[in-house]
C-alpha positions in Angstrom: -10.3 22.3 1.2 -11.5 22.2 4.7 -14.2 19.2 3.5 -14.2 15.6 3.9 -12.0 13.3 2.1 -14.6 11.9 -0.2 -14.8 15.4 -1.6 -10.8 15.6 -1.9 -11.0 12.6 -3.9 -12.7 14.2 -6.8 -11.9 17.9 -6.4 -7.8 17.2 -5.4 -6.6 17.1 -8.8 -9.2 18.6 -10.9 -8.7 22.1 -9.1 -5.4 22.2 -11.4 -7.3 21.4 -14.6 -8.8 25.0 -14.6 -6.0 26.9 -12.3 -4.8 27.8 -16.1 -8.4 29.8 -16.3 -9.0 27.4 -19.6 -11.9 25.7 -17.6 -10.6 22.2 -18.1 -12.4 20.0 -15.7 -9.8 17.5 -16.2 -5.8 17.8 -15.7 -3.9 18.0 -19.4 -1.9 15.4 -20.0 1.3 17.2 -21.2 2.8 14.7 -23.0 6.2 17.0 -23.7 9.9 15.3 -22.2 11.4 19.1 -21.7 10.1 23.0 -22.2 11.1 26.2 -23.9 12.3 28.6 -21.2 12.4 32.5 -21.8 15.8 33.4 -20.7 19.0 32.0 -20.4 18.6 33.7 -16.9 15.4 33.0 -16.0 13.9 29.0 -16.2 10.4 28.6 -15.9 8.9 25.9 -13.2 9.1 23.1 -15.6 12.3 22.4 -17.5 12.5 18.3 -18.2 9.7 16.2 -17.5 11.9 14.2 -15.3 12.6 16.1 -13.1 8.9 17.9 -12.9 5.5 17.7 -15.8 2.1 19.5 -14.7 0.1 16.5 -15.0 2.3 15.0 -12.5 2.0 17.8 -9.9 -1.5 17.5 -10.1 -1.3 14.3 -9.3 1.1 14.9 -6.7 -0.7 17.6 -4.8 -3.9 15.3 -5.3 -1.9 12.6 -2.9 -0.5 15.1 -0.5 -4.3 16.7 0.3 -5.7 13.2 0.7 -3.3 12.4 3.1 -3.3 15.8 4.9 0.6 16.5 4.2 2.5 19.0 2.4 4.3 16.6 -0.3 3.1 14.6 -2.4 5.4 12.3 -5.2 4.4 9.5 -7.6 6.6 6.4 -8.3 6.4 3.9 -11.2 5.5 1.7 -9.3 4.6 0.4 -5.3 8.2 -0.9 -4.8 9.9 2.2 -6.6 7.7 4.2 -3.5 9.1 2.3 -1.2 12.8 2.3 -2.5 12.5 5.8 -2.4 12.7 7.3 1.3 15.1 3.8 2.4 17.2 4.8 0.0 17.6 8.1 2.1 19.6 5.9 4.5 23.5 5.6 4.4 26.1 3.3 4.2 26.1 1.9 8.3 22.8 2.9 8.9 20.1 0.1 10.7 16.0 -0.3 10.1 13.9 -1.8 12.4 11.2 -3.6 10.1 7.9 -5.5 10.6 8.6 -9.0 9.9 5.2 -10.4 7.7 6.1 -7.5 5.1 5.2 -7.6 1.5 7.6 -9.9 -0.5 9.2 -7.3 -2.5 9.8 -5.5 0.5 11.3 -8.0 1.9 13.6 -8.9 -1.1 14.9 -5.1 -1.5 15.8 -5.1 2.4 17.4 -8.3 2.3 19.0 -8.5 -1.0 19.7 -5.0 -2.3 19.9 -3.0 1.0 22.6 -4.6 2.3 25.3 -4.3 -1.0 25.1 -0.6 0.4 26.7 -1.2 3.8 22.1 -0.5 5.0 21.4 -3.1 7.7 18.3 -4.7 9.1 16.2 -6.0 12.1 12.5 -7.9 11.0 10.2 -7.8 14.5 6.8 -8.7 15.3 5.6 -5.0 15.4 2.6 -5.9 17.2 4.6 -6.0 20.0 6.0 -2.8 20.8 8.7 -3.9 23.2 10.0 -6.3 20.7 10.3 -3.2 18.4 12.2 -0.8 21.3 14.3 -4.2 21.8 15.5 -4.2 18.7 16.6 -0.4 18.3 20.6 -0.5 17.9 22.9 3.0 18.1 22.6 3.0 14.3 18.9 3.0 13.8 17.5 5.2 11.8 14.3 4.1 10.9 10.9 1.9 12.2 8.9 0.5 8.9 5.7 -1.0 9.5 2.8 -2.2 7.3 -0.6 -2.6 8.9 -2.4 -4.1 8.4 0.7 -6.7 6.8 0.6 -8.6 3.8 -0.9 -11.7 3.6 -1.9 -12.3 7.3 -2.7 -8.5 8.0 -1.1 -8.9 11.5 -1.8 -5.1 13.5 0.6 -3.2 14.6 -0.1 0.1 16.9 0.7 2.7 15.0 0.6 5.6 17.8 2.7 3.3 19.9 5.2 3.3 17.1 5.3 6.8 16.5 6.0 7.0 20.3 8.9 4.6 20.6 10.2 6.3 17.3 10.0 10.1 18.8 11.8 8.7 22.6 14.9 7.3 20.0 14.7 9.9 17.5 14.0 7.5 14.2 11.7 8.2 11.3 8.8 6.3 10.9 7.7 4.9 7.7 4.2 3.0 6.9 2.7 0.9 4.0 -0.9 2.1 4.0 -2.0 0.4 1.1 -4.5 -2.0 2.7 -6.0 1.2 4.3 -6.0 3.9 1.9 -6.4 7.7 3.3 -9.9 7.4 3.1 -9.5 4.4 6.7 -6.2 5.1 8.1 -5.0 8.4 9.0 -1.6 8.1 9.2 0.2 11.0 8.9 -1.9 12.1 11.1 -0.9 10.2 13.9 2.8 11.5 13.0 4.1 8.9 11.1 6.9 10.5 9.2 6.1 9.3 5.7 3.3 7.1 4.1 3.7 4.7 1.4 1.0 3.4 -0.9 1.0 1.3 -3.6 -1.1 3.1 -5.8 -1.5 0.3 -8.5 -4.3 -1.1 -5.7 -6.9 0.8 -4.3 -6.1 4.4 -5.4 -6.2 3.1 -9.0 -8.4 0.1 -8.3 -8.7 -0.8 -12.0 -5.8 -2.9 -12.7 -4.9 -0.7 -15.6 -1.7 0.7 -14.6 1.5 0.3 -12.2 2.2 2.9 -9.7 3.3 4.3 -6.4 3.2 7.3 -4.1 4.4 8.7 -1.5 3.4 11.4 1.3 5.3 13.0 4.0 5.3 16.4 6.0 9.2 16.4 6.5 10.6 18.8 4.7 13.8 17.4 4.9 13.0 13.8 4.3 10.4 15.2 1.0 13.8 17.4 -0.4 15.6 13.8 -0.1 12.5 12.1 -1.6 12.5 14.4 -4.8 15.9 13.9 -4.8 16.0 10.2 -5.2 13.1 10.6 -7.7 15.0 13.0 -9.5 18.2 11.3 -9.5 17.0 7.6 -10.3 14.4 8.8 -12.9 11.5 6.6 -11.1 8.6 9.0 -11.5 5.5 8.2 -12.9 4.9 8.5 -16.6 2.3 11.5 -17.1 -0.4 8.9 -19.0 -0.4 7.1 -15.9 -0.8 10.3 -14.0 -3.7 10.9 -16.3 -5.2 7.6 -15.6 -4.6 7.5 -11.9 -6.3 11.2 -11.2 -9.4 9.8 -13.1 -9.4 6.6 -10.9 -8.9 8.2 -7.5 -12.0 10.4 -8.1 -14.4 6.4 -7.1 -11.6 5.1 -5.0 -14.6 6.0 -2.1 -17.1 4.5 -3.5 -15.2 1.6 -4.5 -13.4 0.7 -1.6 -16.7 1.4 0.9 -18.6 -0.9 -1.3 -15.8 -3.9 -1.6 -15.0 -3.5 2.1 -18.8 -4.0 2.9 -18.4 -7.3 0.7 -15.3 -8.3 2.2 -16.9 -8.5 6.2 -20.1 -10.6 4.5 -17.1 -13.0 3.0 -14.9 -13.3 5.7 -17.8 -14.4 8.1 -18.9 -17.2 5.6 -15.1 -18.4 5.6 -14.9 -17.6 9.7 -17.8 -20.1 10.2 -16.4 -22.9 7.5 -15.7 -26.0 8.6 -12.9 -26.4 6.0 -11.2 -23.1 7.0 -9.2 -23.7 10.0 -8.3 -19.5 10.3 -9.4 -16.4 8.6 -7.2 -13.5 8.8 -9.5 -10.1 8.4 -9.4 -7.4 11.4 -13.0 -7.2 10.6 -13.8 -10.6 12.7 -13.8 -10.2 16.7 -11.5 -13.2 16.9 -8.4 -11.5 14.7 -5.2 -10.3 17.1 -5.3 -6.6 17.0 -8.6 -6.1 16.2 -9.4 -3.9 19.2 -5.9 -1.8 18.0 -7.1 -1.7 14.1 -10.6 -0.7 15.3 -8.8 3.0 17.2 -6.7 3.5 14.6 -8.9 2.5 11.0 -12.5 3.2 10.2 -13.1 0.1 8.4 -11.2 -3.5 8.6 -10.1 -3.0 4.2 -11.2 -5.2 1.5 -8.0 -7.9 1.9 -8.3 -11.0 3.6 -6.5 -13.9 4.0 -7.6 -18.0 4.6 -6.0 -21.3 5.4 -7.0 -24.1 4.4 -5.4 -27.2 5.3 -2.6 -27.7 2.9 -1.2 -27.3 -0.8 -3.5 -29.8 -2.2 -6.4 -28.4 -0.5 -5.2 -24.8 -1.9 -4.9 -25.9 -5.3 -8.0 -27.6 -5.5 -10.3 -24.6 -4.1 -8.3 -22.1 -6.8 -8.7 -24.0 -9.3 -12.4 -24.7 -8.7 -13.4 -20.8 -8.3 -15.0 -19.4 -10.9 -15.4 -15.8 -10.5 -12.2 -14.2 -9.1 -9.1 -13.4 -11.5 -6.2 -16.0 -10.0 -3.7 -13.4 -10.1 -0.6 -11.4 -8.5 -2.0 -8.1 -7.0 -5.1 -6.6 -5.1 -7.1 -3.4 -5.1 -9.2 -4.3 -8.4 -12.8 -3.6 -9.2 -12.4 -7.6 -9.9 -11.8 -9.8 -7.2 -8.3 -11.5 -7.1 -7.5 -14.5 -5.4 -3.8 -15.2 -4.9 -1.5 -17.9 -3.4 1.1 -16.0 -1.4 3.5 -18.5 -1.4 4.3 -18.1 -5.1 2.9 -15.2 -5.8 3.6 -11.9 -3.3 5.9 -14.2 -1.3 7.6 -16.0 -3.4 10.7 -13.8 -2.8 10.9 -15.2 0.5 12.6 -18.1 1.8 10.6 -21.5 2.7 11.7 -20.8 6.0 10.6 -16.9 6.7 7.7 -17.8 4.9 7.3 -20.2 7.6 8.0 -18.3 10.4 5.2 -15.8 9.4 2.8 -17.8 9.0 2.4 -18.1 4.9 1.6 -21.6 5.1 1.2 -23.9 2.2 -2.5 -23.6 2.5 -2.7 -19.9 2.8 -4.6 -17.7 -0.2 -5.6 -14.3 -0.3 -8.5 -12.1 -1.2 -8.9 -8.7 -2.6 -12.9 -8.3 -2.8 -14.1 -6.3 -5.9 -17.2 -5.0 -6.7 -18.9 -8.4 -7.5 -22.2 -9.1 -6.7 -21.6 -11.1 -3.0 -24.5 -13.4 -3.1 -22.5 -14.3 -6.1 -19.2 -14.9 -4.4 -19.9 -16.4 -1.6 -22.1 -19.2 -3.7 -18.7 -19.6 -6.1 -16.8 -19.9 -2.8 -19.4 -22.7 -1.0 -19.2 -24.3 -4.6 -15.0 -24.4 -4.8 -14.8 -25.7 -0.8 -17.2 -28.6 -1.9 -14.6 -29.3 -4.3 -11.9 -29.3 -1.3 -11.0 -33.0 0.3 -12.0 -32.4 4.2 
């Protein structure tokens, strides 16, 4: 469209509403599973909503503009978006992957990658040697997630992208802390982007979902094919309902991430928080790296407070965030990582990475933040010192 992203945001989608010259400001919702074709010898460019539905393309030429790519595909859900482009791999192949991933991540590389001869190395990504260290003969691909889930650890993503063009390897990223609107990432040639859309993009925690962008045109033919062939897209009422929320994810997210900076400063300067982990404080590792490569430190942050009991006590004592699984919401959600996100992970590798006992995360919504930082000073009073 040649105009900024805020304006991609609303128009992306909606410029197929009307492309039929009906007018319709808003995408149909074709809700039809296959289509009459004309010919025996001639199918037209839909044929079973599997494999393709016009509410989806929408959708999926929506995500590809915001991201400045050429493809675009929607997943039912986060995980089934980042199945997708691993499951590209083959039997004997290796991934390089950032160690304090999100715990579903974590499980499929783990657990189900490995039953299909797909091996793995985790590796503090913020350190870029660690990372060429850990490149074998078979490596295909780097994943990386910046900022991580829960302790939104940075990793460079140029320096990445480097390493992975000197070795030849694909690059994949989980932007879904960022969104398109922050963090430009296929712009700064990372091979394919990963959200899970059921956060920020749809920010109402209405629906499930997940998509992907890439400008490969290899990798997107093997994307659609795994789409295709596993039946994982996205239903077209979710379509629907994601298009509509996309169209305030700027607004939203500007507004929450504006609240989240105000929070994470009350928490910073606690005397019952012993860390805050939010790339919008001075004092977070990377900050300096997240601040060249993001226009805004997100709406996710992470505390610790001093153990389990201390934990318990502060989410039970909050009175205006949903205690939930998930992030991205107009509502704020609080979660404990440990059995929540995490909770696929080992004691151990939870551990290692930092997801201590006493560790909870925040996904700031739209609240008023007067209001949540006096529910917060209220819960810590409740919190043994």
């Amino acid at each position: 469209m040649g105009k900024h992203i805020e304006t991609a945001l609303i128009h992306g989608a909606i410029r197929e509403g009307y492309a039929d010259k009906k007018g319709a400001v808003n995408p149909p919702i074709y809700l039809s599973s296959t289509f009459h074709q004309e010919s025996i010898d001639d199918f037209g460019e839909y044929d079973y909503a599997r494999s393709g539905n016009p509410t989806r393309a929408a959708l999926e030429k929506c995500i590809a503009e915001l991201e400045g790519a050429q493809f675009g595909y929607a997943f039912a859900s986060g995980i089934a978006a980042v199945t997708a482009p691993l499951m590209t791999l083959s039997q004997g192949d290796h991934i390089v992957i950032t160690e304090d991933v999100y715990g579903g991540t974590y499980r499929l590389v783990t657990k189900l990658l490995p039953r299909y001869g797909i091996t793995h190395t985790f590796v503090d990504c913020s350190d870029l040697a660690a990372v060429e260290a850990a490149i074998q003969p078979n490596t295909k691909v780097l994943f990386i997630e910046t900022p991580s889930n829960p302790t939104l650890k940075i990793t460079d993503i140029r320096g990445i992208v480097a390493i992975a063009k000197k070795h030849n390897l694909k690059t994949f990223l989980d932007n879904t802390f960022m969104t398109p609107l922050h963090q430009r990432t296929i712009e700064m040639g990372v091979d394919v982007v990963i959200h899970s859309a059921t956060k920020f993009l749809s920010g109402h925690s209405d629906i499930i979902a997940g998509v992907i962008a890439t400008n490969d045109p290899q990798l997107a033919e093997d994307i659609y094919f795994i789409q295709n062939s596993c039946g994982t897209a996205l239903g077209v009422q979710d379509c629907y309902t994601l298009i509509q929320n996309i169209k305030t994810m700027g607004v939203r997210f500007e507004a929450e991430t504006k609240s989240a900076q105000i929070l994470a400063e009350f928490l910073h300067n606690h005397p019952k928080v012993e860390h805050v982990y939010y790339p919008g404080l001075p004092t977070h590792e990377g900050y300096d790296i997240h601040h060249s490569q993001s226009t805004s430190a997100g709406a996710v942050l992470s505390f610790r407070l001093k153990d389990y009991a201390a934990a318990k006590a502060f989410a039970e004592a909050t009175e205006i965030p949903v205690f939930a699984v998930s992030l991205g919401g107009v509502e704020s959600i609080l979660s404990y990582p440990p059995k929540m996100s995490h909770a696929a992970m080992e004691p151990e590798a939870r551990a290692q990475r930092g997801i201590t006992d006493g560790l909870l995360r925040m996904s700031v919504g739209l609240e008023n933040i007067d209001d949540l930082v006096a529910d917060f000073a209220q819960a810590l009073e409740k919190v043994d010192a």
